[in-house]
C-alpha positions as CSV (number, residue, x, y, z in Angstrom):
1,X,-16.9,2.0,-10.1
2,X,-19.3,3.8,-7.4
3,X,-20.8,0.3,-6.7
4,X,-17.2,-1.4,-5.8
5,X,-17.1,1.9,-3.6
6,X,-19.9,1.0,-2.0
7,X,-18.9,-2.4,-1.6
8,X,-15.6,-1.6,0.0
9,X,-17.4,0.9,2.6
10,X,-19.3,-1.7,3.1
11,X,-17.1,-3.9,4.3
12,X,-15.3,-1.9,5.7
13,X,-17.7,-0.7,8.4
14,X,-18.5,-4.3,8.8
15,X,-14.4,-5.0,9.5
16,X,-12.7,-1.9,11.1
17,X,-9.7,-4.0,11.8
18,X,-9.2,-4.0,8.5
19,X,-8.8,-0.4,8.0
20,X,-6.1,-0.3,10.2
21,X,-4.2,-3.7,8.7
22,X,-4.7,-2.0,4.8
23,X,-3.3,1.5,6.6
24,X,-0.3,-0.9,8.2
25,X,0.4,-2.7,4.8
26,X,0.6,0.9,2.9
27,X,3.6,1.8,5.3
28,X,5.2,-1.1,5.3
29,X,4.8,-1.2,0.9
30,X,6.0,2.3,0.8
31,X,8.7,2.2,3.0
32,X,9.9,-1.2,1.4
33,X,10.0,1.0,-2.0
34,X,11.8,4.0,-0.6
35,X,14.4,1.1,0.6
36,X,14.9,-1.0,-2.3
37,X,15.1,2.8,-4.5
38,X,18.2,3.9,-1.8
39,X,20.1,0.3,-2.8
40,X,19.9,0.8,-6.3
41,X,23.2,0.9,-8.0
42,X,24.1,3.2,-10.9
43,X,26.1,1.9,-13.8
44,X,27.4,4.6,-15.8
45,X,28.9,3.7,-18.9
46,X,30.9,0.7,-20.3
């Protein structure tokens, strides 16, 4: 586990855009969750 750690530092520091595009697509995932929970419909019942 420490050594895949290491390896995503790694690249990491070799990429910085990418911390910022990973950040972005952890919004974007979370607010698309949030969203989809809010148009959920409750059935109650037969």
């Amino acid at each position: 586990m420490s050594d895949n750690s290491n390896t995503m530092l790694t690249y990491l520091r070799q990429n910085p855009r990418m911390m910022g595009v990973l950040f972005t697509l952890t919004l974007l995932l979370a607010q698309a969750g949030n969203a989809s929970a809010n148009m959920a419909t409750i059935i109650s019942g037969p």
